[in-house]
C-alpha positions as CSV (number, residue, x, y, z in Angstrom):
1,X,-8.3,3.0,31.7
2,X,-12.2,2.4,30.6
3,X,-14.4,1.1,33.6
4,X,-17.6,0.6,31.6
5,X,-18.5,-3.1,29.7
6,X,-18.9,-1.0,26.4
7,X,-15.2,1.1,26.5
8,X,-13.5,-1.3,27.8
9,X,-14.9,-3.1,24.4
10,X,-14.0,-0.7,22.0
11,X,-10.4,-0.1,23.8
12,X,-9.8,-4.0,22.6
13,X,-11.5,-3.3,19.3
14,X,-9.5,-1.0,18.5
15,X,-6.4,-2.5,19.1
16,X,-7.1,-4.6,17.2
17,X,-7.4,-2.8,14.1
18,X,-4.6,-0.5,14.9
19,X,-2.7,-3.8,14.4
20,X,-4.5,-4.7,10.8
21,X,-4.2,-1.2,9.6
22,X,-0.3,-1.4,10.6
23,X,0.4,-4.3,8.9
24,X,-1.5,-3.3,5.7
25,X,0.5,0.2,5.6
26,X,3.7,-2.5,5.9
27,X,2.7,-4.5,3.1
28,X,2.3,-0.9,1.1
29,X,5.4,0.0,1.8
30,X,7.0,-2.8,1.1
31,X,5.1,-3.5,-2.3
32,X,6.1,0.2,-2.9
33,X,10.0,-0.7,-2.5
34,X,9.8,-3.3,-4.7
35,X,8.5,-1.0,-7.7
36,X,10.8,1.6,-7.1
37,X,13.9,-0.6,-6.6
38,X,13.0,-2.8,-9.9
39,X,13.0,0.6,-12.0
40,X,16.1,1.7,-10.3
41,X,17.9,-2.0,-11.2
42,X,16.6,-0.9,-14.9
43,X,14.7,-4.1,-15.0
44,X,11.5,-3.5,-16.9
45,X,9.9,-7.5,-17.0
46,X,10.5,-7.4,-13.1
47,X,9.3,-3.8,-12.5
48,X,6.1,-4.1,-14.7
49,X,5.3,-7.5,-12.3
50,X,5.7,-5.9,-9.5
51,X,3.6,-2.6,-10.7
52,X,0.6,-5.3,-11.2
53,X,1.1,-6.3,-7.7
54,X,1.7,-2.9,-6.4
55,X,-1.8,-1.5,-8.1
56,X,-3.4,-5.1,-6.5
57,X,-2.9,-4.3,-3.0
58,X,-2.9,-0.6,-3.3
59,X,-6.3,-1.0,-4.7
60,X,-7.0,-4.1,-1.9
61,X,-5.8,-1.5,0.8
62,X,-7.6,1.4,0.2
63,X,-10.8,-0.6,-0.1
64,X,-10.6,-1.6,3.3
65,X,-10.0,2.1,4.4
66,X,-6.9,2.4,5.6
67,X,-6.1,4.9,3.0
68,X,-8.4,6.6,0.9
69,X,-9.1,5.9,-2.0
70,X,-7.6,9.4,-4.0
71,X,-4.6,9.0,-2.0
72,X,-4.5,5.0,-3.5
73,X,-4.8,6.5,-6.7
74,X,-1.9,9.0,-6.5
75,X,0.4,6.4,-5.5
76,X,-0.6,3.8,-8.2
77,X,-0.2,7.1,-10.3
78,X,2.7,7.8,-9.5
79,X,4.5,4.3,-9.8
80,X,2.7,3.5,-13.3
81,X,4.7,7.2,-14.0
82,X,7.9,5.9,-13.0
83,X,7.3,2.5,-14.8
84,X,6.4,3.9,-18.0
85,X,9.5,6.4,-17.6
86,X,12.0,3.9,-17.4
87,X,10.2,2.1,-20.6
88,X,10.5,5.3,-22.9
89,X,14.2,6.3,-21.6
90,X,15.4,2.3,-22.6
């Protein structure tokens, strides 16, 4: 364990945002599911919703650094791929 003022600081710090940064890679996840399952139920209205909300916190997400921001783009990439699959295949 730290012994100075200044580590012992930065140990609590740093909790701290290990705690933010999981519960923002949660709420990607989870925004992700929804995409993904919406395509998979064939429902296009529900799945393009959810891709606007998808590409909103992916973009919210990666601004704040817990991923960066190619790696946001790849995934908002990839979903708008799936998305506009499922559109041209109905």
């Amino acid at each position: 364990m730290a012994n100075h003022k200044s580590a012992l600081k930065r140990h609590r710090q740093s909790e701290v945002r290990t705690a933010r940064n999981r519960s923002f890679r949660t709420q990607l996840k989870n925004t992700t599911k929804k995409v993904v399952s919406a395509v998979a139920e064939n429902n296009e209205e529900e799945a393009k919703k959810a891709l606007h909300d998808a590409q909103k916190d992916i973009a919210k997400i990666a601004s704040k650094g817990v991923i960066h921001k190619r790696a946001a783009s790849r995934k908002i990439s990839g979903l708008t791929r799936r998305v506009n699959a499922m559109n041209a295949s109905a």
